[in-house]
FIKOLZA-1660 file (N, C-alpha, C; in steps of 0.1 Angstrom, whole numbers, plus 5000, padded with zeros to 4 digits):
% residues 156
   i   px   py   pz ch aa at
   1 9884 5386 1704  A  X  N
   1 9878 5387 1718  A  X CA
   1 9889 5391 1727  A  X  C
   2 9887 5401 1734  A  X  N
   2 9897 5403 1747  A  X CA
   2 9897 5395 1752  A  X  C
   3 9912 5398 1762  A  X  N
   3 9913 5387 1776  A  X CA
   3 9908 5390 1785  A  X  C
   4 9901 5401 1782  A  X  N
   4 9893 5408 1798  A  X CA
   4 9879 5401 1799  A  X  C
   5 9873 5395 1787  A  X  N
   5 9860 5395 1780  A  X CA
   5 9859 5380 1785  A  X  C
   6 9871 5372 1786  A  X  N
   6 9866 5355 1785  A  X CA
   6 9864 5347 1800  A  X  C
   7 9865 5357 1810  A  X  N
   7 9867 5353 1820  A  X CA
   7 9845 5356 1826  A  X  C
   8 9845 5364 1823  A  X  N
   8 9829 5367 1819  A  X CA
   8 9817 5356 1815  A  X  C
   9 9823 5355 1801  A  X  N
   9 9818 5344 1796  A  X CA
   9 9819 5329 1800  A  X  C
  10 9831 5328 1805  A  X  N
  10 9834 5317 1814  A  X CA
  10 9821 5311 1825  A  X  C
  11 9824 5326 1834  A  X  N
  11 9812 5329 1844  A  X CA
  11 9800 5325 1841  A  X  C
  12 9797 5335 1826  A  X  N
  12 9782 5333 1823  A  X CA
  12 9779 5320 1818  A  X  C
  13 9789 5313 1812  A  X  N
  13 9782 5298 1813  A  X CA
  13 9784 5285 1818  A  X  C
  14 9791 5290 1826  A  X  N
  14 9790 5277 1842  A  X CA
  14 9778 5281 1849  A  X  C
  15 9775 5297 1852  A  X  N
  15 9761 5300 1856  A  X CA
  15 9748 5293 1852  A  X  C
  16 9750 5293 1840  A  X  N
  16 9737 5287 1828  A  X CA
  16 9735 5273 1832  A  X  C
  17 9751 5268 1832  A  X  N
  17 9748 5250 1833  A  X CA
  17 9745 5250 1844  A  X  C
  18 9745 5255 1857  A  X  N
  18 9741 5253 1870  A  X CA
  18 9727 5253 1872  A  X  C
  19 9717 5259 1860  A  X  N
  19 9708 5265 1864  A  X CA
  19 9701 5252 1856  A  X  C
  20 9707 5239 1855  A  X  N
  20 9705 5230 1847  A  X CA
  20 9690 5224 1859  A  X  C
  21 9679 5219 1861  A  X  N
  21 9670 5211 1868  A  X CA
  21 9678 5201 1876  A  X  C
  22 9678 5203 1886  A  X  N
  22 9684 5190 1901  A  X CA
  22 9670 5179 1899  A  X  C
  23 9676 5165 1900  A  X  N
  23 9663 5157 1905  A  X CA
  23 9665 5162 1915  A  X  C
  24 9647 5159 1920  A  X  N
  24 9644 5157 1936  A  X CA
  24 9643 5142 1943  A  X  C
  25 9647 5131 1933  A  X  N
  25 9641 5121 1937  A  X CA
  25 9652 5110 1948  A  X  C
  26 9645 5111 1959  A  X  N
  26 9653 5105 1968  A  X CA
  26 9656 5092 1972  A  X  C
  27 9669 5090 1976  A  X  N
  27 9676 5076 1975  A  X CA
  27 9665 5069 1979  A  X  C
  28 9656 5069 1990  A  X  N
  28 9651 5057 2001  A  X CA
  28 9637 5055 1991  A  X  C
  29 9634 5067 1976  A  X  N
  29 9628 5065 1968  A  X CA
  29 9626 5054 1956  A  X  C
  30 9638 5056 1955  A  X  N
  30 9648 5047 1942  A  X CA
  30 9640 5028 1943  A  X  C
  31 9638 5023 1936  A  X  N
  31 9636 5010 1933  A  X CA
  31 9649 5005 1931  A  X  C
  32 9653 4989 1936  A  X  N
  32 9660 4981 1938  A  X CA
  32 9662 4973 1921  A  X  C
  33 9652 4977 1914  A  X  N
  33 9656 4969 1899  A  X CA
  33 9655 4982 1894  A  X  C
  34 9671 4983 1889  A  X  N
  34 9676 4993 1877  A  X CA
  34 9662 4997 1866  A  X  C
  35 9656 4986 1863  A  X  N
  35 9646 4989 1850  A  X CA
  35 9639 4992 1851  A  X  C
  36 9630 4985 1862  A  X  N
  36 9620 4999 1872  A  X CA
  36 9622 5009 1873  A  X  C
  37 9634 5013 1881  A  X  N
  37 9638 5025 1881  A  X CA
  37 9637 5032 1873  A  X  C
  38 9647 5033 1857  A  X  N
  38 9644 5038 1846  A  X CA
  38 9630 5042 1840  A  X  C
  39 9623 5032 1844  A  X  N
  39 9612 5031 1834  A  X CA
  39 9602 5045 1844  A  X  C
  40 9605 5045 1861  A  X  N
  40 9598 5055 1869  A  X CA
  40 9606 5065 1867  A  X  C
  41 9614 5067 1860  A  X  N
  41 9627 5081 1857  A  X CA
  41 9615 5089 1846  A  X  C
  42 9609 5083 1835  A  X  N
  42 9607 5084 1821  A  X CA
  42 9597 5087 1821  A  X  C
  43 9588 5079 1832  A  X  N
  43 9574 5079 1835  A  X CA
  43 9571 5095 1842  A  X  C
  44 9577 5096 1852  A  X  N
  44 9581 5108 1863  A  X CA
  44 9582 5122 1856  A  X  C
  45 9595 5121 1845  A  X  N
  45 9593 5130 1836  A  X CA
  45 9579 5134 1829  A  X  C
  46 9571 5127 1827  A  X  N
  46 9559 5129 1817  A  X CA
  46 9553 5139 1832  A  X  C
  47 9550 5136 1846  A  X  N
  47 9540 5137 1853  A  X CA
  47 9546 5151 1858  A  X  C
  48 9533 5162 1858  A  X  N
  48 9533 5177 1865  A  X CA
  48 9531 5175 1881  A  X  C
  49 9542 5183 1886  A  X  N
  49 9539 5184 1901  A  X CA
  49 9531 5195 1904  A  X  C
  50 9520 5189 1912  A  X  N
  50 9507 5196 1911  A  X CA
  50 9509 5209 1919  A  X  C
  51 9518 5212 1926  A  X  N
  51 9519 5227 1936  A  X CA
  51 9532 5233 1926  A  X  C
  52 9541 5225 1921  A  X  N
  52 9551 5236 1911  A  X CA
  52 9545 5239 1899  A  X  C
  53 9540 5231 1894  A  X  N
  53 9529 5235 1880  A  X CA
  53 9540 5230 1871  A  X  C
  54 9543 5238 1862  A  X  N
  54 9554 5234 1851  A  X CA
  54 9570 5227 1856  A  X  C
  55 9567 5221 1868  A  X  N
  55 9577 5208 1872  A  X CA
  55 9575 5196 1866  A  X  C
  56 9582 5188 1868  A  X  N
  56 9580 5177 1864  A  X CA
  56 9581 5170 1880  A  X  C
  57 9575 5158 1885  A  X  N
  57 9571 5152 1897  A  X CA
  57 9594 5148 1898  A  X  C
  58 9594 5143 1893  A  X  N
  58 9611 5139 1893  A  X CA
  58 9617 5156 1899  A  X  C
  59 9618 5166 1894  A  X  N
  59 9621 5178 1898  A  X CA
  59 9619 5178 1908  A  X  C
  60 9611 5184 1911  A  X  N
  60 9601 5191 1922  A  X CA
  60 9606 5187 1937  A  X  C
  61 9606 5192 1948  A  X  N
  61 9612 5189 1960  A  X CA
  61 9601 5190 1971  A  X  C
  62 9586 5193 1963  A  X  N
  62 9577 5198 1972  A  X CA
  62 9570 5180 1973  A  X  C
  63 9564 5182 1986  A  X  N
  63 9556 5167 1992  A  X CA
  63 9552 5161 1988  A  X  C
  64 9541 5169 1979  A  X  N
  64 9534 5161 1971  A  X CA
  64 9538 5154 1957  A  X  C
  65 9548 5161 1953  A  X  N
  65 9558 5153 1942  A  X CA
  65 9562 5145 1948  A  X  C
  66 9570 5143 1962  A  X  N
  66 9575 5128 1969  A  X CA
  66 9560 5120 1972  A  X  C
  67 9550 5120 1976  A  X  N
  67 9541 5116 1973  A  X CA
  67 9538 5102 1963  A  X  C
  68 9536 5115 1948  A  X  N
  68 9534 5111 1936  A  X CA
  68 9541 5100 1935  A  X  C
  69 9553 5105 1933  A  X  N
  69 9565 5095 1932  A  X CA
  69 9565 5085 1935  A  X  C
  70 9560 5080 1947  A  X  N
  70 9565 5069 1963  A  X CA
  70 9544 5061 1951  A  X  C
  71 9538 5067 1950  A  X  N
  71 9528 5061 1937  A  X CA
  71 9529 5056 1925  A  X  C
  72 9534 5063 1920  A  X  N
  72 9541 5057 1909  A  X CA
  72 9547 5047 1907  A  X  C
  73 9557 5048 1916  A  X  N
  73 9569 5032 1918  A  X CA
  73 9558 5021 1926  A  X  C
  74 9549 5023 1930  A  X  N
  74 9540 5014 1937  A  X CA
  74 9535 5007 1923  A  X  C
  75 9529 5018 1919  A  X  N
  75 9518 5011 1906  A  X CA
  75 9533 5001 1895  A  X  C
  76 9540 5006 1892  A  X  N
  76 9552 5001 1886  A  X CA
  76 9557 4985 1891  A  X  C
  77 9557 4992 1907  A  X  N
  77 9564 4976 1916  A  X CA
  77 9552 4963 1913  A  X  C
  78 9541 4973 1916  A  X  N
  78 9527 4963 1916  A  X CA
  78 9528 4955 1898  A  X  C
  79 9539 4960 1888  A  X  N
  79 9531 4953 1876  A  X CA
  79 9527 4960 1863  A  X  C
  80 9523 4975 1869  A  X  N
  80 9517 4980 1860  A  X CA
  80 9528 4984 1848  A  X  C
  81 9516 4979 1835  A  X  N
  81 9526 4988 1824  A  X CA
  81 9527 5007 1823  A  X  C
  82 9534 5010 1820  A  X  N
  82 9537 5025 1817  A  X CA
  82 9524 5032 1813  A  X  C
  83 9513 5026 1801  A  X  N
  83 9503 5032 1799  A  X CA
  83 9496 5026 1810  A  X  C
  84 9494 5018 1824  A  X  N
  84 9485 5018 1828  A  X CA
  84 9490 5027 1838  A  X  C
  85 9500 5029 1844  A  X  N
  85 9508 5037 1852  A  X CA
  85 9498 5051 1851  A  X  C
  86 9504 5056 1842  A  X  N
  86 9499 5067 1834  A  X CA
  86 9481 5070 1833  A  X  C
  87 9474 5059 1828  A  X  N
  87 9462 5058 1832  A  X CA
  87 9456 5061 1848  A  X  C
  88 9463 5054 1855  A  X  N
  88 9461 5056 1870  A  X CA
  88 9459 5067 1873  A  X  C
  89 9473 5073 1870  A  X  N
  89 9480 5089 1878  A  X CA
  89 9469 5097 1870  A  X  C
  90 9465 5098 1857  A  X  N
  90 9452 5107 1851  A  X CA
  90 9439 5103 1860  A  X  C
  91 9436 5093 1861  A  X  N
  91 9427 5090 1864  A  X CA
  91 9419 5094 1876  A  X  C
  92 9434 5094 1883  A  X  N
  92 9433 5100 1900  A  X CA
  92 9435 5119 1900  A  X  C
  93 9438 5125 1892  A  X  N
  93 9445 5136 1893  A  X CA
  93 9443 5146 1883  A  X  C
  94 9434 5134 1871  A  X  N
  94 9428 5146 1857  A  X CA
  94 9443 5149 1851  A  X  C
  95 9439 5148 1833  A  X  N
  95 9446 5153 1822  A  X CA
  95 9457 5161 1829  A  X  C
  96 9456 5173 1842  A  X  N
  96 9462 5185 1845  A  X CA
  96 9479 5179 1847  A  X  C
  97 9477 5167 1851  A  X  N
  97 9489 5161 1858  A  X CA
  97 9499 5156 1842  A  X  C
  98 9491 5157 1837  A  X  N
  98 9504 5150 1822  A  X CA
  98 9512 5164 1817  A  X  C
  99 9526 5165 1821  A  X  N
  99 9532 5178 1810  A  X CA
  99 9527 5184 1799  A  X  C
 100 9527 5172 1793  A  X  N
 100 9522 5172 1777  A  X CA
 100 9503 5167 1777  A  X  C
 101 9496 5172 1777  A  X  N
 101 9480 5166 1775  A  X CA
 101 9475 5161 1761  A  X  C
 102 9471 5146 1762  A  X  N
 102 9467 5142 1747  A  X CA
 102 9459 5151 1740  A  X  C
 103 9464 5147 1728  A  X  N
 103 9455 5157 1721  A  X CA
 103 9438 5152 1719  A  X  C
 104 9429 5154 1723  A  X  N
 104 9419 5146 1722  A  X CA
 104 9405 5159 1723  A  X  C
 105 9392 5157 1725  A  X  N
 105 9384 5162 1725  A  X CA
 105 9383 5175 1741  A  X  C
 106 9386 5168 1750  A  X  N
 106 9390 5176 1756  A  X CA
 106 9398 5185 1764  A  X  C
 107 9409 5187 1753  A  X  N
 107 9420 5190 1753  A  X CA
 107 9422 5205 1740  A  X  C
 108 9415 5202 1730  A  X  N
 108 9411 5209 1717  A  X CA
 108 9411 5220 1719  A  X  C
 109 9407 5229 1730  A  X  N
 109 9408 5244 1732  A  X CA
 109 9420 5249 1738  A  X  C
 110 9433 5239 1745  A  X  N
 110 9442 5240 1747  A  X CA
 110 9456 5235 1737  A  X  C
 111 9450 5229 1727  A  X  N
 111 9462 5227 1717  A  X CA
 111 9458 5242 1705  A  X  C
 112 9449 5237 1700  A  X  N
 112 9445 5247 1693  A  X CA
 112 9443 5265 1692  A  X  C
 113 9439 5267 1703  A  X  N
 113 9437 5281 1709  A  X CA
 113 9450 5291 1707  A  X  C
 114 9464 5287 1711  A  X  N
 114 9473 5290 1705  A  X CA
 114 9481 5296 1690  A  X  C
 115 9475 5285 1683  A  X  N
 115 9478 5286 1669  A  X CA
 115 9465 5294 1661  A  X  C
 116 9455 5293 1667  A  X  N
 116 9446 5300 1661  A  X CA
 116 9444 5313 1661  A  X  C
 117 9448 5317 1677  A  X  N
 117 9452 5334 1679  A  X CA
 117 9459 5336 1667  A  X  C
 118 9472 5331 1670  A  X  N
 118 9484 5337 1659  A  X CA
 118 9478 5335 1643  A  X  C
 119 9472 5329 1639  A  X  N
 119 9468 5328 1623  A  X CA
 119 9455 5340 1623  A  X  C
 120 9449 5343 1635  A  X  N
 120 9433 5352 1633  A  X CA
 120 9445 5366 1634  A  X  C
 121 9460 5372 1643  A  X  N
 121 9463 5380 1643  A  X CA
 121 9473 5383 1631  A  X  C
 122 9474 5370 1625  A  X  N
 122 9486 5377 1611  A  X CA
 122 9475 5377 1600  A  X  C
 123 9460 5368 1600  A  X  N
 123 9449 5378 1589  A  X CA
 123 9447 5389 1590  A  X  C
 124 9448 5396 1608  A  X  N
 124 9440 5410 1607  A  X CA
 124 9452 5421 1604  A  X  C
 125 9463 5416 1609  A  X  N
 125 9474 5422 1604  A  X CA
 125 9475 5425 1586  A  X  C
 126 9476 5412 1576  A  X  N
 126 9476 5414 1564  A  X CA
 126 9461 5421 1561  A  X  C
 127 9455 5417 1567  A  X  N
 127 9440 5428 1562  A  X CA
 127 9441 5445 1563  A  X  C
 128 9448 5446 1579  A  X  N
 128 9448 5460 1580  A  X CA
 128 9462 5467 1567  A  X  C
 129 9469 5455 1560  A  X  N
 129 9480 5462 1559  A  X CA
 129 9478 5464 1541  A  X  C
 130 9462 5456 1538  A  X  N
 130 9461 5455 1522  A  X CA
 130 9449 5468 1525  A  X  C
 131 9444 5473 1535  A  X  N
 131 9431 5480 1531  A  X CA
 131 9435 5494 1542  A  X  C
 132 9448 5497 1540  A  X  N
 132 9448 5506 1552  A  X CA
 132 9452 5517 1536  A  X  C
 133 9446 5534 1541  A  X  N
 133 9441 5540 1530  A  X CA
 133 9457 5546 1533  A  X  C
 134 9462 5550 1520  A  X  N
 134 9476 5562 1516  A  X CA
 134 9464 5574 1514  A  X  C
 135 9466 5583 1525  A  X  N
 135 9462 5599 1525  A  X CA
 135 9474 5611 1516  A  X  C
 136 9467 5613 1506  A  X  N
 136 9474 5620 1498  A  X CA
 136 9481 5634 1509  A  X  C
 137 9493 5637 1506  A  X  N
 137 9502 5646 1509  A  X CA
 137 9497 5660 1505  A  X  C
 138 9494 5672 1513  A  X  N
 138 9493 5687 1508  A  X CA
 138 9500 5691 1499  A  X  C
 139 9499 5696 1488  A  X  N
 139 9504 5704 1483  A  X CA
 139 9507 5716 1483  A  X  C
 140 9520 5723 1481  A  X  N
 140 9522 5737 1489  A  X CA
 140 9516 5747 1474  A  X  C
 141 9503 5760 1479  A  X  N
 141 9502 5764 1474  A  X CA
 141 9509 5773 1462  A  X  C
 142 9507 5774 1453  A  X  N
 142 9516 5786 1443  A  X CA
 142 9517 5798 1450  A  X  C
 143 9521 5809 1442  A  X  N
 143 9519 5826 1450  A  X CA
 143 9504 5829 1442  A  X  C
 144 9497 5824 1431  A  X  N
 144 9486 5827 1421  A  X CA
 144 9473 5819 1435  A  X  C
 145 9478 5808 1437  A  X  N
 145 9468 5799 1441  A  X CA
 145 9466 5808 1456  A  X  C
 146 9473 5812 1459  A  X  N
 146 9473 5818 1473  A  X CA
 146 9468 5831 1475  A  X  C
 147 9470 5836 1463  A  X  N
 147 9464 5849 1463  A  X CA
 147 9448 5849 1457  A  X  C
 148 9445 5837 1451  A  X  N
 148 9431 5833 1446  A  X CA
 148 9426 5833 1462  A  X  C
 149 9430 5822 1471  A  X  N
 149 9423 5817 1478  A  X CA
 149 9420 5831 1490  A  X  C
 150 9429 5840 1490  A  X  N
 150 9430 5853 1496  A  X CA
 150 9418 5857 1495  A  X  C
 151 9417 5860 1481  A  X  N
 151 9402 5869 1480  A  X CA
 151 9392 5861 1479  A  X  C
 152 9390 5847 1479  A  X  N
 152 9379 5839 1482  A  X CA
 152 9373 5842 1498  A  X  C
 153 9384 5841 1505  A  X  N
 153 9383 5846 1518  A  X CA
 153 9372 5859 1521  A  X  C
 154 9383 5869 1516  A  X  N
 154 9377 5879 1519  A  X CA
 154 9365 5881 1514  A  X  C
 155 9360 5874 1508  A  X  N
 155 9348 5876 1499  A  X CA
 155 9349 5886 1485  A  X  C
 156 9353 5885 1473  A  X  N
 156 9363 5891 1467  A  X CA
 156 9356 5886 1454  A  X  C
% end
């Protein structure tokens, strides 16, 4: 590798780590017991910020993730365990809000649908690729064959 080359790459991956997710979650947010905390760090992670979509509520810098948040640590401060936490925040906000959605009955067309495309597009694939026809190649006439088909022509 050149010396010209590593100063580049240097670049390019300080760039990358920078592009690493900032919390959004703010000091006057934070809980006073470390374990709380942690436990709304973990919880937070699981929960989608409903105006960023593929955020996580801890990311997110928009309102309603501080919101969320300032809820969560409530339900947490109040007692609740993590699955009821979690029960709550679904309950109030629908399946949409969990990153990850249980896999359950109504959920089934969003886990599935995925994997089912790709197995129905690599059957139609091997189908088209076991029943797709080889068209035989022309053959270049003789000078006999050519001079037959001449006077076929002509009426001959």
């Amino acid at each position: 590798m050149s010396s010209t080359a590593r100063p580049w790459i240097l670049g390019l991956m300080l760039a990358l780590m920078s592009a690493l997710p900032a919390h959004a979650v703010e000091p006057q947010e934070r809980l006073a017991d470390p374990a709380l905390e942690a436990r709304a760090r973990t919880l937070g992670a699981e929960l989608r910020c409903m105006v960023c979509l593929n955020t996580s509520i801890d990311e997110s810098t928009a309102s309603l993730a501080h919101d969320l948040r300032v809820i969560l640590r409530e339900r947490l401060s109040a007692g609740d365990t993590d699955a009821q936490a979690l029960a709550y925040m679904t309950a109030r906000y629908g399946e949409f809000i969990l990153l990850k959605p249980r896999v359950e009955p109504l959920t089934y067309l969003l886990w599935f649908t995925p994997p089912g495309l790709l197995i129905l597009a690599a059957g139609m694939v091997g189908w088209r690729l076991r029943h797709r026809r080889i068209r035989p190649q022309a053959m270049p006439l003789s000078a006999d064959e050519r001079l037959r088909a001449q006077q076929l022509l002509e009426g001959q």
